[in-house]
KOLMARKE-14477 format. One line per field, with one value per residue: z, y, x of N, C-alpha, C, O in turn; residue in one letter. Coordinates in steps of 0.1 Angstrom, whole numbers, plus 5000, padded with zeros to 4 digits. Each point is the difference from the previous one (the first is absolute). Example, Ala and Ser with C-alpha at 12.3 -4.5 7.8 and 13.67 -1.06 7.14 Angstrom:
<recs>
n_c3: (5078:4986) $
n_c2: (4943:5011) $
n_c1: (5132:4986) $
ca_c3: (5000:5000) $
ca_c2: (5012:5011) $
ca_c1: (4991:5009) $
c_c3: (5000:5008) $
c_c2: (5012:5011) $
c_c1: (5009:4992) $
o_c3: (5007:5001) $
o_c2: (5000:5011) $
o_c1: (5010:5005) $
residuo: (A:S) $
</recs>
This chain:
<recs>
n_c3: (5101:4985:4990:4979:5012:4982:5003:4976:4996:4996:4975:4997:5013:4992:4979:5008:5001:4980:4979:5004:4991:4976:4995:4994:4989:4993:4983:4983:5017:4985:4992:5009:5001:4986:4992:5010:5004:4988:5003:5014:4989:4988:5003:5002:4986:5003:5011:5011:4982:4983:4991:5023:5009:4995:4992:5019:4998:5011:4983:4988:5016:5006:4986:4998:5007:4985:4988:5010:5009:4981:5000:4990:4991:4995:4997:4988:4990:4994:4993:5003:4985:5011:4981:5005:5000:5022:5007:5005:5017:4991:5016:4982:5005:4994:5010:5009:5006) $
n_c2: (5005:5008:4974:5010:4989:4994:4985:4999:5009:4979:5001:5004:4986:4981:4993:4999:4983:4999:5009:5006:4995:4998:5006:4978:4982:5014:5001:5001:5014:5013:4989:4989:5023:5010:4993:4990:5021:5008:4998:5010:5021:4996:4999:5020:5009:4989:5018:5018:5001:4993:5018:5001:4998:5018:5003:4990:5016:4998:4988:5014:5007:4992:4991:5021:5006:4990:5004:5012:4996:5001:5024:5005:5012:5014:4977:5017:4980:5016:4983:5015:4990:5003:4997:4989:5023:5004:5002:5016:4989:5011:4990:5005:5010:4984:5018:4982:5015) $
n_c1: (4874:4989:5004:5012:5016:5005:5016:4998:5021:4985:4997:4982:4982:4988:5000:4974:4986:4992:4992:4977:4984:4996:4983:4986:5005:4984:5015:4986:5012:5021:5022:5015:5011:5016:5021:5021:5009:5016:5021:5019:5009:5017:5019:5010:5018:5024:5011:5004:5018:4987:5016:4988:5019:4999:5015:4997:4992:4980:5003:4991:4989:4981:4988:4997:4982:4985:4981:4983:4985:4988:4990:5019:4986:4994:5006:4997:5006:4991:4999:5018:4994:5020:4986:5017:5004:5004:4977:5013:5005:4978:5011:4984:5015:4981:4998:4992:5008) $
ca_c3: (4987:4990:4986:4994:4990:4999:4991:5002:4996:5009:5001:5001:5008:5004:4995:5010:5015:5002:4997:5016:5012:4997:5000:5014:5003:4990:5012:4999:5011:4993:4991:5008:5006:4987:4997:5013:5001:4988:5009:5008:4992:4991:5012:5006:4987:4995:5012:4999:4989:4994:5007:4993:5000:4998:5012:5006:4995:5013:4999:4991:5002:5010:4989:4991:5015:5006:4989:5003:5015:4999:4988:4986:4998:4985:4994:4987:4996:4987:4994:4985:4990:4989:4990:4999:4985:5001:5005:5013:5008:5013:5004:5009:5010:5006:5009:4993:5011) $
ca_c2: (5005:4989:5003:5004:4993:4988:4995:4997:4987:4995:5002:5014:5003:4995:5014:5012:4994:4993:5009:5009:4990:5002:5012:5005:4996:5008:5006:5014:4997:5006:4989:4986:5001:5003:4984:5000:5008:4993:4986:5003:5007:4995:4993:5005:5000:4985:4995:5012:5003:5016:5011:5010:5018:5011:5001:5011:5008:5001:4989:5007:5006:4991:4996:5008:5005:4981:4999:5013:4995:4990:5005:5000:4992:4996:5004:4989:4998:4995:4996:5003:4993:5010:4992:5011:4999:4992:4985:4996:5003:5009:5003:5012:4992:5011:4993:5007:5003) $
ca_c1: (4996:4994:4999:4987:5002:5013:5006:4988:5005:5015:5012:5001:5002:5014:5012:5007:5005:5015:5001:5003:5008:5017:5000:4998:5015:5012:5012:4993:4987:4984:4991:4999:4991:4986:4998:4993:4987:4995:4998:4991:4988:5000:4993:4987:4989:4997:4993:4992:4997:5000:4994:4989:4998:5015:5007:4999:5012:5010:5005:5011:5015:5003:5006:5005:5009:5007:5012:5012:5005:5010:5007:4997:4992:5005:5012:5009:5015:5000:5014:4997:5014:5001:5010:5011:4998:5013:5000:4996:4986:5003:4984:4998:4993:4990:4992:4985:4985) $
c_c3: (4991:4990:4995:4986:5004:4990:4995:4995:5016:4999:5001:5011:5007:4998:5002:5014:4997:4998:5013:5009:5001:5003:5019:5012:4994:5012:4998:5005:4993:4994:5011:5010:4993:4997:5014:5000:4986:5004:5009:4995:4992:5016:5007:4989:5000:5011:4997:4992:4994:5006:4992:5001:4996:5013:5002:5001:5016:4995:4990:5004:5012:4993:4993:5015:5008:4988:4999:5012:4994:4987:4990:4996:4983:5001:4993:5001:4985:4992:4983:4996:4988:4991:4994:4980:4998:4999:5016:5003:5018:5008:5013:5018:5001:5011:4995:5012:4998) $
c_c2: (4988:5010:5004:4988:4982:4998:4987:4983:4998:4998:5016:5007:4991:5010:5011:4997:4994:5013:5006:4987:5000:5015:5010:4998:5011:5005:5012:5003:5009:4989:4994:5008:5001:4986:4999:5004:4991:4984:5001:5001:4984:4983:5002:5000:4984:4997:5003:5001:5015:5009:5004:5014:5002:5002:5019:5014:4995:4986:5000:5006:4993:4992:5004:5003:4985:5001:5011:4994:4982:5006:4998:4991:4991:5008:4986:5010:4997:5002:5001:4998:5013:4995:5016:4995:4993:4988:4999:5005:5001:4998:5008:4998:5014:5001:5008:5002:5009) $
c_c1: (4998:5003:4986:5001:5001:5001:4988:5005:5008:5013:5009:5003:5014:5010:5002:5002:5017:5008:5005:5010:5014:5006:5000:5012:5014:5008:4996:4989:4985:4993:4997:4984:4983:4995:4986:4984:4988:4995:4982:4982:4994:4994:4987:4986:4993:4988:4987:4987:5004:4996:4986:5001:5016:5004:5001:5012:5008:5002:5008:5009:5005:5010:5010:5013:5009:5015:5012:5009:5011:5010:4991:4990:5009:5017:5009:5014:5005:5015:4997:5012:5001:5014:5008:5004:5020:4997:4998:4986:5002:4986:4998:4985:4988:4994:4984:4992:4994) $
o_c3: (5005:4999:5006:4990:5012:4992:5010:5000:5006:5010:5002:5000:5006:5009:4998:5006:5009:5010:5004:5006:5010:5004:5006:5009:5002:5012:5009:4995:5002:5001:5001:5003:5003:5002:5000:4998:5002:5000:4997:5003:5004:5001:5001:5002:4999:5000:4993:5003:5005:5008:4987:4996:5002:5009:4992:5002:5000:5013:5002:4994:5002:5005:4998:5000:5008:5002:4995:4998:5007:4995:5001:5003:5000:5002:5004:5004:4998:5002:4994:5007:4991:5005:4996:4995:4990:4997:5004:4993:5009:4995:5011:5001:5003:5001:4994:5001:5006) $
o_c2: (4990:5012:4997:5001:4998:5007:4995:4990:5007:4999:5002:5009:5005:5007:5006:5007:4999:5002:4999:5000:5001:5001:5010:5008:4997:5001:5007:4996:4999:4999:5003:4993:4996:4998:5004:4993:4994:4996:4997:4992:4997:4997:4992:4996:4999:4991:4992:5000:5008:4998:5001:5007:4990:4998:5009:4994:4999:5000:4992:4999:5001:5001:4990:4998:5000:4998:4998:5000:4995:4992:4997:4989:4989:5012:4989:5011:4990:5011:4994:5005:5002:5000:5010:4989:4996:4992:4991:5007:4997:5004:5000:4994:5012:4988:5010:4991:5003) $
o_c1: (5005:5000:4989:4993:4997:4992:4996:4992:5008:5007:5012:5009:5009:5004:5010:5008:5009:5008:5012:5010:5007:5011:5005:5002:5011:4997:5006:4989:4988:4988:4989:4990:4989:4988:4989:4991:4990:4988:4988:4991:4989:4988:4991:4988:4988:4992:4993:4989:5007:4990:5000:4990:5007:4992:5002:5010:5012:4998:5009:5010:5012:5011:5008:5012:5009:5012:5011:5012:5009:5008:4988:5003:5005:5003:5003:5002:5006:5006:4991:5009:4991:5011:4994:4999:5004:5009:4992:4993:5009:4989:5005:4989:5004:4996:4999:4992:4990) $
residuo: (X:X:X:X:X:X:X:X:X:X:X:X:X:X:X:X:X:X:X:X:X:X:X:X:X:X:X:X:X:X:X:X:X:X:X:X:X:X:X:X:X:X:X:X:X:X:X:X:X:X:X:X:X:X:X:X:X:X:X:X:X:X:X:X:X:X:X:X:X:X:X:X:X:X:X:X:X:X:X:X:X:X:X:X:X:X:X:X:X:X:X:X:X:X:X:X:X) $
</recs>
């Protein structure tokens, strides 16, 4: 698959190759595998070039069925600090998928 985009500054693109890269190393196999795929797409585009047509509904779900197979596509962990009207504080741990 190919991107329908790039990034049009070189520095930009640096920062999303450094971006995935770090990322792609995560001890979390939804992010380390998505990063990855991202990597990949994002390589092939540099090669390549830009897509001229949409991608197709069976390439879409070809797609959609790689990311079910490593979990969760998007999951964060978000930490919310709740200040108590005594003075202490409590934080509360969210997960977001």
């Amino acid at each position: 698959m190919l991107s329908s985009f790039l990034p049009v500054r070189p520095r930009i693109l640096w920062y999303l190759q450094t971006f995935l890269n770090r990322h792609s190393s995560s001890h979390r196999p939804s992010i380390s595998g998505y990063a990855t795929s991202c990597l990949d797409i994002l390589s092939a585009t540099l090669e390549l070039g830009l897509r001229r047509i949409k991608p197709s509904f069976m390439e879409l779900s070809g797609i959609m069925s790689k990311f079910s197979d490593i979990g969760t596509v998007l999951e964060l962990e978000v930490s919310i600090p709740i200040h108590l009207e005594d003075g202490s504080k409590v934080v509360r741990k969210i997960l977001l998928n």
